[in-house]
N, C-alpha and C positions, 0 to 999 in steps of 0.2 A: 162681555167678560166682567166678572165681578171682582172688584176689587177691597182686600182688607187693605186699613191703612195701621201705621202706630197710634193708638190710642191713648189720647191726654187723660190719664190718671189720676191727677192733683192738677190746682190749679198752677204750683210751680213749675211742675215736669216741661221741660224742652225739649229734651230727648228720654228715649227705652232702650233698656238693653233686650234683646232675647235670648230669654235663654234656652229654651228647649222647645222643637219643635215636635209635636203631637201628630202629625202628619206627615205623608211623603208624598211626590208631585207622582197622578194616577190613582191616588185614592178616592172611593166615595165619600163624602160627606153630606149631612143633613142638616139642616137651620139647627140653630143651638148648640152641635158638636164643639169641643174647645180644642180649637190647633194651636195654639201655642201657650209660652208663658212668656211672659213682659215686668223685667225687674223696672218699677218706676222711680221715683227721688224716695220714695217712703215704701213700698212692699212690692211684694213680687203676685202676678194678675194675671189670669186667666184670658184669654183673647176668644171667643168665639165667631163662628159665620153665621151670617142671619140668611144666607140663601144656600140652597143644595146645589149641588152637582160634582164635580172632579176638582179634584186641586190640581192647576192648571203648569204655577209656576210657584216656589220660595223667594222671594227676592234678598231679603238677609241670611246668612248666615247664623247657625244658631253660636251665642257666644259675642259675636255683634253688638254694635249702638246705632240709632238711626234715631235723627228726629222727630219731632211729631206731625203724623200726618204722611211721611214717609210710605208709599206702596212697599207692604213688606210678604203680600201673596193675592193670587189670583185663582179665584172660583170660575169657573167654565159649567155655568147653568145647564149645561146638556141641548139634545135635541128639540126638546121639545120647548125649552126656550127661543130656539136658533128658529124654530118652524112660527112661531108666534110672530117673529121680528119680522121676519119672511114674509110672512101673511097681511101686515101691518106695511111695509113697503110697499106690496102689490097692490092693497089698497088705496092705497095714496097715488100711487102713478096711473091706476085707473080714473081717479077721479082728476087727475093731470087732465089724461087726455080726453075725456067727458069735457074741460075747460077748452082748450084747447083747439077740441074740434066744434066746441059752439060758439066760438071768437072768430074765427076766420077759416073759410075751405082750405081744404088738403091742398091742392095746387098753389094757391097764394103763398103757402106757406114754400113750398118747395121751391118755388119763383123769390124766394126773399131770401130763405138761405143761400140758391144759387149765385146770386148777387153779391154775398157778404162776403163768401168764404174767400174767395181770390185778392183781396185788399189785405183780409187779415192776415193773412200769410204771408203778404209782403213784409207788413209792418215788423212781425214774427220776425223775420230775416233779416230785416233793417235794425232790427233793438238786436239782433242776438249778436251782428257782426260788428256794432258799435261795441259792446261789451269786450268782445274779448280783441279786438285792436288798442281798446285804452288798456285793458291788461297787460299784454305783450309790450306794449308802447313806456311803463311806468320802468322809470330809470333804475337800478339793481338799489339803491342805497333806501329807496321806498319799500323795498323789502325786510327791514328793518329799523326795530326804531333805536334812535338815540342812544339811549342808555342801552340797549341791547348790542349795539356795534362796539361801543365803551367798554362794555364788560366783556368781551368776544376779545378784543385788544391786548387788554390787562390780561388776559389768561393764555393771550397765546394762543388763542384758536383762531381760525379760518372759518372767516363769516357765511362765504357759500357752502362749505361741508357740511357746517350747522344746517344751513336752511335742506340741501339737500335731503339730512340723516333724518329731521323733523318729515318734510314733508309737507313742511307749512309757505305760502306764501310771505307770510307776515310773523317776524321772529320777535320775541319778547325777551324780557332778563330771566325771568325763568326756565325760556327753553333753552339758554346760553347754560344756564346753571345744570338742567337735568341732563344736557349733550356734555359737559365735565366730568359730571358725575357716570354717567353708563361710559363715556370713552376710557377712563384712568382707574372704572374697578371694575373688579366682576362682578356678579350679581349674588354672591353671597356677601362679598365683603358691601355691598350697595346696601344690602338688609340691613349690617351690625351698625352701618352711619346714622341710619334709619331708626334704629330699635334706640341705639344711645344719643342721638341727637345731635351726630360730632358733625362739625363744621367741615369739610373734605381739605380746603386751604391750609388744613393742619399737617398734610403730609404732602411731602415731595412728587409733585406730578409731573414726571420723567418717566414713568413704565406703570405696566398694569398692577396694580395693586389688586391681592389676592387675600381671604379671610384672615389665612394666617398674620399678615402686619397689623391687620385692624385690631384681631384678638391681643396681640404683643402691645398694641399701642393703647389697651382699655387696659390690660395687667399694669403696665409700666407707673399708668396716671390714676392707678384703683378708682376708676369711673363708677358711679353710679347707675342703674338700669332704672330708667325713666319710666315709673308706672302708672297708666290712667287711672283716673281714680272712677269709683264707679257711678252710675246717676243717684243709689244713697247714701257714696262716702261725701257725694258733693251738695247733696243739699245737707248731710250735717253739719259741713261747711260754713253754709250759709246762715244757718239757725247759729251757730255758735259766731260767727261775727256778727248778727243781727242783735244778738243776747250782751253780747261785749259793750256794746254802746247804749246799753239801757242805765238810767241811771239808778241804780242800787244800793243799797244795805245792808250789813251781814249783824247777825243775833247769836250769837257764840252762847249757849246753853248747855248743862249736862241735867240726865231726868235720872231720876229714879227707877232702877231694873230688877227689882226685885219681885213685883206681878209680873212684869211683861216677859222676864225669863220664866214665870210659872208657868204662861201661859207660850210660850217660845217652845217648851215640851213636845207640846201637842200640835202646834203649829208653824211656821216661821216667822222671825221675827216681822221679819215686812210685812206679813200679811197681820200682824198683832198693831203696828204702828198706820197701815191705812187706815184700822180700824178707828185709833187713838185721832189721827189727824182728819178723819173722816166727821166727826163728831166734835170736835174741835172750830171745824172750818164751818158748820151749820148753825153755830153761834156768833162769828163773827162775817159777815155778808164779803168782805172785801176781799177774802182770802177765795171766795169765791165768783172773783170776777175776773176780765179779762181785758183787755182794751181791740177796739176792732174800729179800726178808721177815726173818726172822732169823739166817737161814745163810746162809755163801759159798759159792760154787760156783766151781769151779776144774773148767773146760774141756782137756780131754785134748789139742785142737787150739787154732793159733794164728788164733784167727778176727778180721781188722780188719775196721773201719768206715772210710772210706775218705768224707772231704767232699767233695761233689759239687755245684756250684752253679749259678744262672742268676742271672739280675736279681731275680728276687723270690723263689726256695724254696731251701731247704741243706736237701740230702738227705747221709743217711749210710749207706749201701748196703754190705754187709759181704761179703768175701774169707773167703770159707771153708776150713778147713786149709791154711792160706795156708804153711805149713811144708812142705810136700807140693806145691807147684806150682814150674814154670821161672818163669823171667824172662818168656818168651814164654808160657806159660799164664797170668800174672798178666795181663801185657799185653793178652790178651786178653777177661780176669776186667774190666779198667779202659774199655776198647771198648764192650762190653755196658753198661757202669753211663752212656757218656757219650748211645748211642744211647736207653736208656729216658730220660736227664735231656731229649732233645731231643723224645722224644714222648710223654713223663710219664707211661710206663708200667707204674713202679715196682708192685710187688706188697707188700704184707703181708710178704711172707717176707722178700724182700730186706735187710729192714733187723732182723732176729730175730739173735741169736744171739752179736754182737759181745762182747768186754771189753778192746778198746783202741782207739784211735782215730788215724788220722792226718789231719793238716792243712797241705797244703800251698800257701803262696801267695810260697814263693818266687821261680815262676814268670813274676809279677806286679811282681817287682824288690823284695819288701819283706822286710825283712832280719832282722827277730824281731818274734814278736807272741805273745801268748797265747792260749790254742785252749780253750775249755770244754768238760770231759768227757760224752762222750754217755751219757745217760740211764744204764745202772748200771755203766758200764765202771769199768775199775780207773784207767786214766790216758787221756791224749791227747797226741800228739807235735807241735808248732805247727812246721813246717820252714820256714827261710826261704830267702833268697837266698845262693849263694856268692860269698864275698869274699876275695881273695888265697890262694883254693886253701883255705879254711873256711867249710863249711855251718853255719850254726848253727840249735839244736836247740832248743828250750823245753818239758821235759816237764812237763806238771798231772797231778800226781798224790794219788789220796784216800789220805787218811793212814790211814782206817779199813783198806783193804785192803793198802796197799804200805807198810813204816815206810822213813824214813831210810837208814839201812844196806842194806837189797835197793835202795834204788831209786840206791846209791852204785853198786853193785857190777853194776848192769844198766847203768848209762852207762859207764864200766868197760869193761866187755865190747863194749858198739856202738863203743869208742875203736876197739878190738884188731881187730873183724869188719868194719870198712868197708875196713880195709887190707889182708884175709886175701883172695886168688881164691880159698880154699875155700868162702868165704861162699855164692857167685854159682855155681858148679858146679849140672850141672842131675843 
């Protein structure tokens, strides 16, 4: 049987969600076919089977998380696999008894086993009867540990109905805790404890408690509904406490918008401003590097990361030799990044490669903000609204890679480049 596992997608991913399965168990499939899709810490990924045959078994659910490496379906290579295996067995037992019968005559051998087998059966009988007399023989309170008999006390249960209701020889605090919980609700009100995280100790366990008190007892306390976050709300997470402890510097600028709304016409700002910080960044090396373990790395091309958003995910999706594109090849570079944010098609690669970042929400009428640098870039540009013919600018920049003076003499220069038509030349 062939098995697919979760596939580690980035080198952070822990866990996958899936989300949709491509298949149903009794389907054929063929090497290369894609059964599923796998949201990872950064995009949502195609899963395929590198062997044919039937899909045997789903083991997640679609909607699901499961770790990496997790069995999450089963390929059933067919007959003709199964007759190969078959054939490969018979093989091998033929060449068994080929050894077998040139070591020693058939008789010998049957005169050896007749000998062995009546001892071992003894022994058999001897371990199996010692086994279960120490069993039987172990005093009832070895039935439970310690803190499990403690907790059984405190609550007022009956140590043996527990162990009976389990099933278990050996009771823990946990099984004290889940024999509480199934004896004093039902199993809807069991789900709502569940879904909001409530402590059960919190109501009166003298009778069965039914949905309706749980639901009374979440109105009463306007509880919150505890929601997982997803594997890319949580590595945004991560990148954004990682970003928080970098030490930094902000460059508070306003530029001149009087070209870049000319050319804002024709195309959108942002993609008028990679152009601007694209060219920009290819004069000054630092702005172009990145830090990776102990060394800097400083990228021959101006490659950004480009925020891209919806209601619930910020994606940073990176313009590659962005030095090297039109207005109208960016524009199109910015098309592609809106149509995967709308079908969260995003790949692994997309977001590889960046050491600066742009942020633009002046769109949105907000006038300065500060923008946190993505994961190892060297800065991030926060752009906001123009006001009396000035855009303003908020660069963050890490002070380990970019000091003071280059990051003077880089704002400087975007003064000189936004007013230059040579900047925007294709």
């Amino acid at each position: 049987m062939y098995e697919i596992v979760m596939p580690q997608l980035s080198d952070s991913m822990e866990e996958g969600k899936l989300i949709e399965w491509k298949v149903q168990p009794g389907q054929k499939v063929k090497a290369g076919d894609v059964i599923a899709n796998v949201e990872s810490d950064k995009a949502v990924m195609e899963v395929q089977t590198f062997k044919a045959g039937t899909v045997a078994s789903l083991k997640v659910e679609a909607g699901s998380t499961a770790p990496v490496g997790t069995v999450i379906a089963k390929i059933d290579p067919g007959e003709e696999s199964n007759s190969k295996i078959a054939k490969r067995r018979e093989q091998g037992a033929k060449k068994k008894d080929n050894v077998v019968s040139k070591a020693e005559p058939a008789d010998t051998k049957v005169q050896k086993t007749t000998q062995t087998s009546a001892p071992t059966k003894s022994v058999q009988e001897k371990e199996t009867k010692t086994d279960s007399s120490t069993l039987y023989s172990l005093p009832a309170t070895r039935l439970f540990s310690p803190k499990a008999r403690a907790k059984a006390a405190a609550y007022g249960l009956d140590a043996e109905t527990i162990r009976q209701h389990t099933g278990k020889e050996t009771i823990h605090v946990e099984d004290v805790e889940t024999y509480r919980v199934e004896h004093y609700f039902t199993p809807k009100a069991q789900a709502l404890l569940s879904r909001y995280r409530i402590d059960p100790g919190l109501f009166t366990l003298d009778h069965k408690i039914d949905s309706e008190e749980v639901e009374a007892y979440i109105a009463a306390h306007a509880l919150a509904l505890p929601t997982p976050l997803s594997p890319m709300q949580q590595a945004i997470i991560a990148n954004v406490n990682a970003s928080a402890k970098k030490p930094v510097y902000h460059v508070y600028e306003s530029l001149d918008a009087s070209l870049l709304q000319r050319y804002e016409a024709h195309y959108s700002m942002t993609a008028v401003l990679v152009r601007v910080f694209a060219v920009a960044m290819m004069r000054f090396a630092h702005f172009r590097a990145r830090l990776h373990d102990d060394v800097m790395l400083v990228s021959p091309d101006a490659n950004i990361a480009v925020a891209v958003a919806d209601e619930e995910v910020l994606y940073m999706p990176v313009i590659r030799q962005a030095q090297r594109l039109s207005l109208l090849q960016i524009s199109d570079v910015l098309a592609s990044f809106k149509e995967k944010r709308i079908k969260r098609s995003f790949t692994a690669a997309d977001f590889e490669g960046s050491t600066f970042g742009i942020s633009n929400l002046g769109m949105f009428g907000v006038t300065r903000f500060d923008a946190m640098i993505n994961k190892n870039d060297s800065a991030i540009a926060a752009i906001g609204a123009a006001e009396q013919g000035k855009l303003s600018v908020t660069l963050t920049i890490d002070h380990r890679l970019v000091n003071g003076y280059e990051a003077a003499q880089f704002v400087a220069f975007l003064k000189e480049s936004v007013t230059d038509p040579e900047t925007f030349k294709e």
